[in-house]
C-alpha positions as CSV (number, residue, x, y, z in Angstrom):
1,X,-23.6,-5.5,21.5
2,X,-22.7,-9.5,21.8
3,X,-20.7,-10.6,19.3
4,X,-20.6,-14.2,18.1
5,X,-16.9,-15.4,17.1
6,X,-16.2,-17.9,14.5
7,X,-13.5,-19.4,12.4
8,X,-13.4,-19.3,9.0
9,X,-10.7,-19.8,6.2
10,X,-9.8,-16.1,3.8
11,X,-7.8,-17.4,0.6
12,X,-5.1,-14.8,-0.6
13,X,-6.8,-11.8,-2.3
14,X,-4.5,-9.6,-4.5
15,X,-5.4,-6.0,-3.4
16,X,-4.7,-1.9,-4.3
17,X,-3.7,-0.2,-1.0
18,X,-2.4,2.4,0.5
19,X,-0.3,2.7,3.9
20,X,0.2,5.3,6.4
21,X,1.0,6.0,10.1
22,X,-1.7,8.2,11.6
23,X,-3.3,8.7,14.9
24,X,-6.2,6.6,16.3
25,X,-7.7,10.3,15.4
26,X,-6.8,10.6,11.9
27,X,-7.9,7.0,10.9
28,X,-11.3,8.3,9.1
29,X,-10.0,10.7,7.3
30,X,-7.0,9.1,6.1
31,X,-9.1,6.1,5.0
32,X,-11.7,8.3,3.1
33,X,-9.4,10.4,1.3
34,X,-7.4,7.1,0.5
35,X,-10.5,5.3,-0.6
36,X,-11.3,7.9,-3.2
37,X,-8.1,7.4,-4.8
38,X,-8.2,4.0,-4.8
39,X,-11.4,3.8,-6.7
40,X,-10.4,6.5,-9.1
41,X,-7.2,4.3,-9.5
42,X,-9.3,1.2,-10.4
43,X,-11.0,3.1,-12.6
44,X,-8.5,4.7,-14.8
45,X,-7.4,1.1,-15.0
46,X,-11.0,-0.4,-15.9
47,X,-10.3,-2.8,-13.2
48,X,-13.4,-2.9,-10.1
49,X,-13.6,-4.3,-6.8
50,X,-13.3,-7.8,-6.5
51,X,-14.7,-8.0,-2.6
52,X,-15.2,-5.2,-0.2
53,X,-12.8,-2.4,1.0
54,X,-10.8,-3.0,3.9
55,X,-8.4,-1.5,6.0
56,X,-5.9,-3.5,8.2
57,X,-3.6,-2.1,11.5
58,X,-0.9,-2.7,13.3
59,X,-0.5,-0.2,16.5
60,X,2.9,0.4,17.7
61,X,2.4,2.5,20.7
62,X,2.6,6.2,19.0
63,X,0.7,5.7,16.2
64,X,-1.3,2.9,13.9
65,X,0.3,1.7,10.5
66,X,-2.9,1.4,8.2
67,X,-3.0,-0.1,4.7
68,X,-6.2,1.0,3.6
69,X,-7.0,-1.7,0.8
70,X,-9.8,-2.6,-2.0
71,X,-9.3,-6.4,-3.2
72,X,-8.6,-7.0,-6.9
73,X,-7.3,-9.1,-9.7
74,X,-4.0,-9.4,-10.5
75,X,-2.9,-7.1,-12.8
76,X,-3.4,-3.5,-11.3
77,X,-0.5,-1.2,-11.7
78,X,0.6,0.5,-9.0
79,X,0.7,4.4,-9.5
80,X,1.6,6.9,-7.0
81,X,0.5,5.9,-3.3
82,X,-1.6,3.1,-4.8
83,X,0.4,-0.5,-4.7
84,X,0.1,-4.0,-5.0
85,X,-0.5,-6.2,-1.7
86,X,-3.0,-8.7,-0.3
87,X,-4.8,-10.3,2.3
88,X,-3.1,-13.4,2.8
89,X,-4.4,-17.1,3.0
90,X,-5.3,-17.5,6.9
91,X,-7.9,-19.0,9.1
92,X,-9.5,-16.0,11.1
93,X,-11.2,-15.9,13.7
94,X,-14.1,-13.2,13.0
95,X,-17.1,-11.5,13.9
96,X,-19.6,-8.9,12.1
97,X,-20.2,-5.6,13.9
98,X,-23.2,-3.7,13.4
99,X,-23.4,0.0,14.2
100,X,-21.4,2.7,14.5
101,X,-17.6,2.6,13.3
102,X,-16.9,4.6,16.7
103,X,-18.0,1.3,18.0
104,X,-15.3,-1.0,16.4
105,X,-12.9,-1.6,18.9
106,X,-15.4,-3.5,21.2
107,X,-15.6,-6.3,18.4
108,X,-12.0,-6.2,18.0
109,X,-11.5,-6.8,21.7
110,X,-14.3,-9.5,21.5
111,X,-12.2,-11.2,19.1
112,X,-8.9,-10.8,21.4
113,X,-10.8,-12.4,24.2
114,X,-12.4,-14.9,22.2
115,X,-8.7,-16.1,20.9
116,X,-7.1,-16.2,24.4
117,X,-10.3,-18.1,25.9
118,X,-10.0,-20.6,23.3
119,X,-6.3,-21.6,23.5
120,X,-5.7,-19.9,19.8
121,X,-2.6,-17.2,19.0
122,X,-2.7,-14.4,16.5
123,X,-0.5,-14.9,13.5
124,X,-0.9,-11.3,12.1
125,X,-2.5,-8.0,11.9
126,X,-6.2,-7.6,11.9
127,X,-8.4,-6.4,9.3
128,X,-11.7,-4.9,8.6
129,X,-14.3,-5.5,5.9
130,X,-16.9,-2.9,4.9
131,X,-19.9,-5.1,3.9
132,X,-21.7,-1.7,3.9
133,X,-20.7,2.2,2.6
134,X,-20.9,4.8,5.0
135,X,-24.2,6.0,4.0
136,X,-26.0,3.1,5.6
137,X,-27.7,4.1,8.8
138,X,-26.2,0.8,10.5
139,X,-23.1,-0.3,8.4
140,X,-22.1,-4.5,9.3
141,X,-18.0,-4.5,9.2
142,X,-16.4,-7.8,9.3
143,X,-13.4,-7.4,11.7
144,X,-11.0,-10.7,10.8
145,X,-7.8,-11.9,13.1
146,X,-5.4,-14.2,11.5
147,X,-4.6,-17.5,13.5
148,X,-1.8,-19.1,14.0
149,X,-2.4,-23.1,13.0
150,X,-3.1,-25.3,16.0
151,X,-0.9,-27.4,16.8
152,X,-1.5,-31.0,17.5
């Protein structure tokens, strides 16, 4: 698949997550059972999604730290694994896979390779956006790198 890079500005989003470290392996599942609890969360609270469900990464070597993440307005209270956090205000460099989540880490490394081959730096952890559930045959994620400014 191609993927066409872009740049575009993410305000801060408030969000209900929950983190773990798990295996590359474990990711689904981890993110499917967290999921269900964070929409059963929202729920008890009356409170729904105020964007699409995410989950963002940070690999050290061993392991990935996930925060698996639905965005939200203010004013959800965190109860048992489910906190606060956010997405924070950042220009990102993104692009919008199409397919197979097995498939995900070749837009991610589109996204590395578009950053180095156009002089840019990565100021944070990546996420990922699910514009679509599961259940569609050919789910579009949004995989999003935060930029450092350029300087100038």
């Amino acid at each position: 698949m191609t993927y066409e890079v872009s740049v575009e500005h993410q305000a801060r989003q408030d969000a209900a997550i929950i983190r773990s470290r798990v295996t590359r392996e474990a990711i689904p599942a981890f993110l499917g059972v967290a999921y269900a609890e964070l929409f059963e969360v929202l729920g008890e609270q009356g409170l729904g999604p105020e964007g699409p469900p995410f989950a963002r990464y940070r690999d050290d070597g061993d392991a990935f730290e996930v925060m698996a993440g639905v965005p939200v307005t203010a004013g959800m209270a965190a109860t048992g694994r489910v906190e606060g956090g956010e997405l924070p205000e950042a220009d990102c460099a993104t692009t919008v896979h199409v397919g197979s989540y097995d498939d995900l880490p070749d837009a991610f490394h589109a996204v590395i390779e578009w950053i180095t081959a156009n002089g840019r730096a990565i100021a944070a952890d990546p996420w990922e956006s699910y514009l679509d559930g599961p259940e569609v045959p050919e789910p579009r994620t949004k995989v999003c790198f935060p930029l450092r400014p350029v300087s100038g």
